[in-house]
Structures are given as C-alpha cells and as structure tokens.
C-alpha beads as a LAMMPS data file, in Angstrom:
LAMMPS data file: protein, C-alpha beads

230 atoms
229 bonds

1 atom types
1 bond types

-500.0 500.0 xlo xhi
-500.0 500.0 ylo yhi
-500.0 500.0 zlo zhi

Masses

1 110.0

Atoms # bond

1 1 1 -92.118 -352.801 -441.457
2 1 1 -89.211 -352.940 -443.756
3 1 1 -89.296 -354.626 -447.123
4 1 1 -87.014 -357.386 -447.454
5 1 1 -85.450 -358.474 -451.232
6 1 1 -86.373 -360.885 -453.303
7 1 1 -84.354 -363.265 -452.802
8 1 1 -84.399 -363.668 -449.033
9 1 1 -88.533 -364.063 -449.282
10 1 1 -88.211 -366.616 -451.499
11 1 1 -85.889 -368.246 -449.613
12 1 1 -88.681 -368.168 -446.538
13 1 1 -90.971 -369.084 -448.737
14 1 1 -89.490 -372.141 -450.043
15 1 1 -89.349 -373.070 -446.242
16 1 1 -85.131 -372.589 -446.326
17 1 1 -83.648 -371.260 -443.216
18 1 1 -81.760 -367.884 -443.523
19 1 1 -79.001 -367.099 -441.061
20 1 1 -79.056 -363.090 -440.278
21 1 1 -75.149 -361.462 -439.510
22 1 1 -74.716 -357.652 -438.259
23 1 1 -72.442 -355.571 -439.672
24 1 1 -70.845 -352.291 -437.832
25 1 1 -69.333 -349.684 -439.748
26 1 1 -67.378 -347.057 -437.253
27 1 1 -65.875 -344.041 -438.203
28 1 1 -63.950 -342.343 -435.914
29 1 1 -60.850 -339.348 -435.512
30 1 1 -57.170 -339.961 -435.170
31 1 1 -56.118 -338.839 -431.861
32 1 1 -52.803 -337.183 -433.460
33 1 1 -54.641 -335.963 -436.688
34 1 1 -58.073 -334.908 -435.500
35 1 1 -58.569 -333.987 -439.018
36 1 1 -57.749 -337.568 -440.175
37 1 1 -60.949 -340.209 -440.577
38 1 1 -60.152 -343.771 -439.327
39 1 1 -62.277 -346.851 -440.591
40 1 1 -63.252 -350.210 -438.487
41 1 1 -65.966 -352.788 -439.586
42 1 1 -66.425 -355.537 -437.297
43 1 1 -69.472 -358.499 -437.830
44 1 1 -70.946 -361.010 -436.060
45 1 1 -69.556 -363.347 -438.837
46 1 1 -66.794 -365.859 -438.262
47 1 1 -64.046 -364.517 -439.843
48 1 1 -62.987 -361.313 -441.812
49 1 1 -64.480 -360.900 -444.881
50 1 1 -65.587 -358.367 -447.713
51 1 1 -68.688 -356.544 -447.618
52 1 1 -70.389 -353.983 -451.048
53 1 1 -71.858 -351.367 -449.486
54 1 1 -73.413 -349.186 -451.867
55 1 1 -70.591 -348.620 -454.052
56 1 1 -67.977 -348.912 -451.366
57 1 1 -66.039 -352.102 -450.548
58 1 1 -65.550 -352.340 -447.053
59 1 1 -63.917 -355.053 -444.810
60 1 1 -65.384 -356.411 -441.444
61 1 1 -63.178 -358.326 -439.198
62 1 1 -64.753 -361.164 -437.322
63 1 1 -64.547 -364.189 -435.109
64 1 1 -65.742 -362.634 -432.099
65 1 1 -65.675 -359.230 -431.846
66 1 1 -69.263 -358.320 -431.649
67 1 1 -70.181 -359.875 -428.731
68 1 1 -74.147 -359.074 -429.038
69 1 1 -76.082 -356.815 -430.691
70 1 1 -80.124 -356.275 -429.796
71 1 1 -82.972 -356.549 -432.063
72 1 1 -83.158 -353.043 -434.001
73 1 1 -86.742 -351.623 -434.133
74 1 1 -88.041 -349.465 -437.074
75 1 1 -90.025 -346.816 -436.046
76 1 1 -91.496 -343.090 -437.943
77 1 1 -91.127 -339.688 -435.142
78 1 1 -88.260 -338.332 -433.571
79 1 1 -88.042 -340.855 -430.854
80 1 1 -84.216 -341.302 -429.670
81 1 1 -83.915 -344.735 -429.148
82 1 1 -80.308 -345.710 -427.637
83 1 1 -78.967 -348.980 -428.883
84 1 1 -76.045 -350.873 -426.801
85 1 1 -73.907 -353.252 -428.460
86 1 1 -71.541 -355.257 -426.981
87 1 1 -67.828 -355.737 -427.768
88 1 1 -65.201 -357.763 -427.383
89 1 1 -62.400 -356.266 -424.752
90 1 1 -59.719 -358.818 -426.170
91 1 1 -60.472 -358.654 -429.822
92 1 1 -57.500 -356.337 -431.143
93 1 1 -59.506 -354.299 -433.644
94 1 1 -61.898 -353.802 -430.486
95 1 1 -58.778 -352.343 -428.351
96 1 1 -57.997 -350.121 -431.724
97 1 1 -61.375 -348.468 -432.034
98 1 1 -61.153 -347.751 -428.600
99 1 1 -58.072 -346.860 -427.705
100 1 1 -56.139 -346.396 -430.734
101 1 1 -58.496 -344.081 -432.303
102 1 1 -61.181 -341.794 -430.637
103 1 1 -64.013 -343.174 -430.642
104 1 1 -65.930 -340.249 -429.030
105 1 1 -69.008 -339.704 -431.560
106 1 1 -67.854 -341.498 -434.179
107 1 1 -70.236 -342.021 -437.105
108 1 1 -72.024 -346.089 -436.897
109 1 1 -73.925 -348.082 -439.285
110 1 1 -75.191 -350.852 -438.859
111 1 1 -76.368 -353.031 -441.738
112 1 1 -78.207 -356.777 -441.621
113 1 1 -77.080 -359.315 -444.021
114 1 1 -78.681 -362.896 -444.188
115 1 1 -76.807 -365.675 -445.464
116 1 1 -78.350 -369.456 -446.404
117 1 1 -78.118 -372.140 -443.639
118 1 1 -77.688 -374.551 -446.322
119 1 1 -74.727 -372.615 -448.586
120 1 1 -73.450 -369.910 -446.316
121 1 1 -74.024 -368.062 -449.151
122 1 1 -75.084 -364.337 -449.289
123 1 1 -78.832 -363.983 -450.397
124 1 1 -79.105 -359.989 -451.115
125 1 1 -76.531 -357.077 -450.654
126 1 1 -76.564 -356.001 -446.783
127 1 1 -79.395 -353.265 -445.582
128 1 1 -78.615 -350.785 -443.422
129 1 1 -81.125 -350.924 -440.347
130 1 1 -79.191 -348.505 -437.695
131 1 1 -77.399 -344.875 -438.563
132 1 1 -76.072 -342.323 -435.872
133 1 1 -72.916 -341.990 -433.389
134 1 1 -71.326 -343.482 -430.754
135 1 1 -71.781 -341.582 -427.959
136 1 1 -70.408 -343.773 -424.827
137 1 1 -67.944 -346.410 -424.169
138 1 1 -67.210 -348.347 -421.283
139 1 1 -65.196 -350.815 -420.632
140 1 1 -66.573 -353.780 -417.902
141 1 1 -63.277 -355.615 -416.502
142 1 1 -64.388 -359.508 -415.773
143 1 1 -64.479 -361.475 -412.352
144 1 1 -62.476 -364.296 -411.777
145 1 1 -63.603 -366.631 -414.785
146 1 1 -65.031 -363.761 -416.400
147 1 1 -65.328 -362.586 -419.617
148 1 1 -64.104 -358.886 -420.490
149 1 1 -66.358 -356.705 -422.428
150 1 1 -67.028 -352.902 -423.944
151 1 1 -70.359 -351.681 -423.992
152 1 1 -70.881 -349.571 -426.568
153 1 1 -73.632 -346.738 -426.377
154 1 1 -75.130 -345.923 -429.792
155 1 1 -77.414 -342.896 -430.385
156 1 1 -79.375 -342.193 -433.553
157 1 1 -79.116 -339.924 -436.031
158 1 1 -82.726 -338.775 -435.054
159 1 1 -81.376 -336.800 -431.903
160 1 1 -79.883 -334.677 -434.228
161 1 1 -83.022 -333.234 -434.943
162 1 1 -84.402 -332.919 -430.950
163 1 1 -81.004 -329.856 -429.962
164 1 1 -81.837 -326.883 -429.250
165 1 1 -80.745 -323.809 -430.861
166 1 1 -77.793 -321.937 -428.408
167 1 1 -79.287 -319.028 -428.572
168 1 1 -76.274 -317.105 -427.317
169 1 1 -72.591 -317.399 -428.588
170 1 1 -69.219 -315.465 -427.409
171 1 1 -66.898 -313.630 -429.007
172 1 1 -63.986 -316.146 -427.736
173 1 1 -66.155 -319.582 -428.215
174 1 1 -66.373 -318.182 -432.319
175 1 1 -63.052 -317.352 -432.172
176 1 1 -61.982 -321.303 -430.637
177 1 1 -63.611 -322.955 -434.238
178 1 1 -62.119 -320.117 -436.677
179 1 1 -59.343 -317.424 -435.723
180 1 1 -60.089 -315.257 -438.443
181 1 1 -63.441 -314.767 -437.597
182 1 1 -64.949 -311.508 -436.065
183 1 1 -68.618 -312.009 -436.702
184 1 1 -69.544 -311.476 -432.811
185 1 1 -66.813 -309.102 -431.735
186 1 1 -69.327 -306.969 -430.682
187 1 1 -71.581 -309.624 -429.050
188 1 1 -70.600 -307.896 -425.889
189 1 1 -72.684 -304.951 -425.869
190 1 1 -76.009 -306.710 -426.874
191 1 1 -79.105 -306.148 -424.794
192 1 1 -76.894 -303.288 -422.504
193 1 1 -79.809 -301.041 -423.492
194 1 1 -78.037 -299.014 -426.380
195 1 1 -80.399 -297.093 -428.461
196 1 1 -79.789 -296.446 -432.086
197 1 1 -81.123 -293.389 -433.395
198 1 1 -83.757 -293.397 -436.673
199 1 1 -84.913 -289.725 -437.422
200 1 1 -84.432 -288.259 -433.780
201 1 1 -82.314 -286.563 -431.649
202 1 1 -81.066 -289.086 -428.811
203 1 1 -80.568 -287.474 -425.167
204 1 1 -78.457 -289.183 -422.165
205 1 1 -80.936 -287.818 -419.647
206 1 1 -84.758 -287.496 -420.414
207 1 1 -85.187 -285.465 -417.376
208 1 1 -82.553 -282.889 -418.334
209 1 1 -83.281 -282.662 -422.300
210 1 1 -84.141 -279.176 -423.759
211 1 1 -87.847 -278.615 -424.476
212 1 1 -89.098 -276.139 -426.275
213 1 1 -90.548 -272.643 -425.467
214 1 1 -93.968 -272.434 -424.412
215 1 1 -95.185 -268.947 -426.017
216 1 1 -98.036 -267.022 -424.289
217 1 1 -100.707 -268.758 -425.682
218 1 1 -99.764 -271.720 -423.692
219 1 1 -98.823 -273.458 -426.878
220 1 1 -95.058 -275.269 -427.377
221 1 1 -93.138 -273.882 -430.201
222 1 1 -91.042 -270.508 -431.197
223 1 1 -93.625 -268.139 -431.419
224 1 1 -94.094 -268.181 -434.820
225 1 1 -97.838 -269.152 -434.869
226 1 1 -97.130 -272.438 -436.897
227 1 1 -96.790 -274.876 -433.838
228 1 1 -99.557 -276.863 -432.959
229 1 1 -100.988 -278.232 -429.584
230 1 1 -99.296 -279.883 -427.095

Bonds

1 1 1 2
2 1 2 3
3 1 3 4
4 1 4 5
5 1 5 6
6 1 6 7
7 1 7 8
8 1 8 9
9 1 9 10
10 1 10 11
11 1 11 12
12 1 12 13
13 1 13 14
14 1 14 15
15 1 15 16
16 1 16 17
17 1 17 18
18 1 18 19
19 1 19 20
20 1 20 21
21 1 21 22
22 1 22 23
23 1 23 24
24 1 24 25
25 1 25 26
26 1 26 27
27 1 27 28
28 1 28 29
29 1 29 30
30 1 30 31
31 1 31 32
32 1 32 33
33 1 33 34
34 1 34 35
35 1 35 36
36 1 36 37
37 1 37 38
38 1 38 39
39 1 39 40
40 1 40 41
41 1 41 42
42 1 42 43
43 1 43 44
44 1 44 45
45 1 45 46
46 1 46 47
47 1 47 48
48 1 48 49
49 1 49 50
50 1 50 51
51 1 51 52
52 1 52 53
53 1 53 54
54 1 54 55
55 1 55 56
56 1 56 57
57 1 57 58
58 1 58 59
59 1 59 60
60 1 60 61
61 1 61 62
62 1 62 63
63 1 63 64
64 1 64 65
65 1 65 66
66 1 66 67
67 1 67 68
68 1 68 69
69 1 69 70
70 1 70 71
71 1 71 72
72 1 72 73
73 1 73 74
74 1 74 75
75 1 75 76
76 1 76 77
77 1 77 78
78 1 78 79
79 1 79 80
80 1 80 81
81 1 81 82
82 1 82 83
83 1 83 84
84 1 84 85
85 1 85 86
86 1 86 87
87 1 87 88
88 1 88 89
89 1 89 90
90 1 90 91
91 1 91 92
92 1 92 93
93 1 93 94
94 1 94 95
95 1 95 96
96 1 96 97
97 1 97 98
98 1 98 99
99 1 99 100
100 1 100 101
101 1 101 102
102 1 102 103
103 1 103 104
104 1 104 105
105 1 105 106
106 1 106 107
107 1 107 108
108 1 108 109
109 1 109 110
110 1 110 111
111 1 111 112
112 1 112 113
113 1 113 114
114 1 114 115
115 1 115 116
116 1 116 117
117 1 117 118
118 1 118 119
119 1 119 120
120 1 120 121
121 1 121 122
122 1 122 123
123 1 123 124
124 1 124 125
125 1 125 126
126 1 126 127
127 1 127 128
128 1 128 129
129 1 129 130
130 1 130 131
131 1 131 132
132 1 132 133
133 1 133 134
134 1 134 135
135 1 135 136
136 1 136 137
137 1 137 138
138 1 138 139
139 1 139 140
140 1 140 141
141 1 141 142
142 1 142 143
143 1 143 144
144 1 144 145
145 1 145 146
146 1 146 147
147 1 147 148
148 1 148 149
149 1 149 150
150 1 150 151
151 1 151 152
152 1 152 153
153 1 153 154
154 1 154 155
155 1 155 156
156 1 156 157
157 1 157 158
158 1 158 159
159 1 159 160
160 1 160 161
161 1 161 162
162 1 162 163
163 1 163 164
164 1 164 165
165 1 165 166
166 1 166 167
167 1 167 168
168 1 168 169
169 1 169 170
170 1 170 171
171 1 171 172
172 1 172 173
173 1 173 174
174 1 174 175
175 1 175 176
176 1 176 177
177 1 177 178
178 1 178 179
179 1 179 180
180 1 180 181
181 1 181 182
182 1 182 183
183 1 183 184
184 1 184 185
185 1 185 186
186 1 186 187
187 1 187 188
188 1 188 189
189 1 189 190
190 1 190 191
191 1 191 192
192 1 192 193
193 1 193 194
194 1 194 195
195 1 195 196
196 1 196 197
197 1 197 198
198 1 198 199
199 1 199 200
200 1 200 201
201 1 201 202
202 1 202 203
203 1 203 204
204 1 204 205
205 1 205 206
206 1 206 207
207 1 207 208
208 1 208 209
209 1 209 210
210 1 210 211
211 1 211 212
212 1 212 213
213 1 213 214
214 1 214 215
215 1 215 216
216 1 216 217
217 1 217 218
218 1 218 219
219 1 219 220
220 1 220 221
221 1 221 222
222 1 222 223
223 1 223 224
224 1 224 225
225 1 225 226
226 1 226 227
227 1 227 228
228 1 228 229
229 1 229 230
C-alpha cells in the first residue's frame, strides 16, 4: 500500500473530495538522430500545464490526449504486469510521439497527482506510481461515428530483471554495436575440441604417438633401471 502525503489525507479526512490526474512522461529517439532524446508529457488534465518533478520542470499537454488509463496496482516480486493506456489518434502531440519520433521502447513514467474538487488546486507534488518502456503501439482506425484511438502497450521496468543471459555472441553481432572491437574474433573456434597444452606433450593421433621402450624386464622406460611400473 503506498503512503500518501500529508496533505491529501487530511484533505480525506476533513471529508473534501480530491480529484486524481495521470501524468505520462515518454522518452523516446529521433528517427534522424538515433542518438538524440525526444521529450512528450501528456495528462489527463484539461489543458497544458507545468508539472515539478523531482527537480525537473516538465510540461504535459492536455485536453484530451490520454484517452484512459487503468488503475495501477503496487505489488513486491518480479511479476511483469503490462499496462495499456489509451491515446488519442487526433491529438497532435499523440501523432508526434508516434510518428514523429520512435516510440519503440521509449522510457514511461507515470506519476498520480490529486488536485481539490473545491480549488483545483494541487494538494502534494505528483508520485510516480508506473516506471518502464513502451513496448507496443497500435493504432485502432474508428467505424463510421467512431472514435480513433492508439493503444499503447507499457511494460515495466521489472522485466528487466526476468532476460536471460545470451549465452553466445558473434564475432560480427560485437562488431554491429562497436567497430573497433575485437573481443570475440576468435569466438569461432570455441568448443571445436582444441586442446591447450599445460606440462605435456600434445599428439594429433593417440593411436600413432611414440611410447616408450619396454626393456626386458617387462617394465616401460630406457633401460636405465630408474623407471617404474607400468
């Protein structure tokens, strides 16, 4: 269960409604600049506005571009629980995020604000209640009458922590993320059954490696007397 401030239970306990608003942070590539971070905040709010976050002042652009967003549930493990949100198709800063960047695993968060039903004012700073990536998009075209929407796909950060290891890599996959680097140039010749030598003398053949002498008392060695038994 997640502690709430001070100020919003007090305003429940004085019996005074409190209006909760989600906020979504994206973070996403430019498609020309891969390199290049692009920023969108949209809210379920009714009109742009400034937002602190931590120590970061962010703005999230409203009047109806989050179409819905489900109840987020707090839970301890490493359960991956998907969240959908949906979006509006028409809202411009929608059709930006989407199309105008790349919006393929960009970094979300999701933070809850709660504003007074009497002021509209904001009671506490916004708490963040959803981290983790986007990892699908898809765009629903409406029926006559309809109403166009994007569902987007959220995954958590916790899935992160449920990949497996690749246990093998190639020379030319290392070489795709840095061109200077040689680390598995040789990964080619791993588990073809090469022997390194420590302290012996390597053969090609077993069968047609030299053995010693066997002297006439039946013993292996050079006939010195100072072999031992075979």
């Amino acid at each position: 269960m997640r502690d709430l401030a001070s100020e919003i239970v007090a305003q429940l306990a004085a019996r005074q409604g409190v209006r909760p608003r989600y906020l979504i942070w994206f973070v996403a590539r430019n498609r020309d600049n891969p390199e290049t971070a692009e920023t969108m905040g949209l809210w379920t709010g009714g009109d742009h506005r400034e937002f602190v976050i931590g120590a970061e002042t962010r703005t999230y652009y409203g009047a109806g571009g989050v179409l819905d967003v489900p109840e987020m549930v707090a839970e301890t493990g490493l359960t991956v629980r998907m969240q959908t949100v949906a979006l509006s198709a028409i809202a411009p800063e929608v059709a930006l995020l989407i199309r105008g960047y790349e919006p393929r695993f960009a970094r979300v968060e999701i933070h809850r604000a709660f504003f007074s039903t009497e002021t509209n004012s904001l009671l506490a700073a916004p708490e963040r209640v959803f981290k983790g990536v986007l990892d699908e998009v898809t765009v629903h075209m409406p029926e006559a009458g309809g109403e166009a929407r994007v569902e987007a796909v959220l995954a958590p950060a916790a899935r992160a922590l449920t990949r497996v290891l690749g246990l093998k890599k190639s020379h030319q996959s290392q070489r795709l993320r840095d061109g200077s680097d040689d680390f598995f140039i040789n990964i080619g010749t791993t588990g073809t059954g090469i022997r390194t030598p420590w302290g012996e003398n390597m053969v090609d053949d077993p069968r047609t490696a030299k053995k010693p002498a066997v002297n006439g008392s039946g013993h292996y060695g050079d006939g010195s007397g100072d072999s031992g038994s075979y």
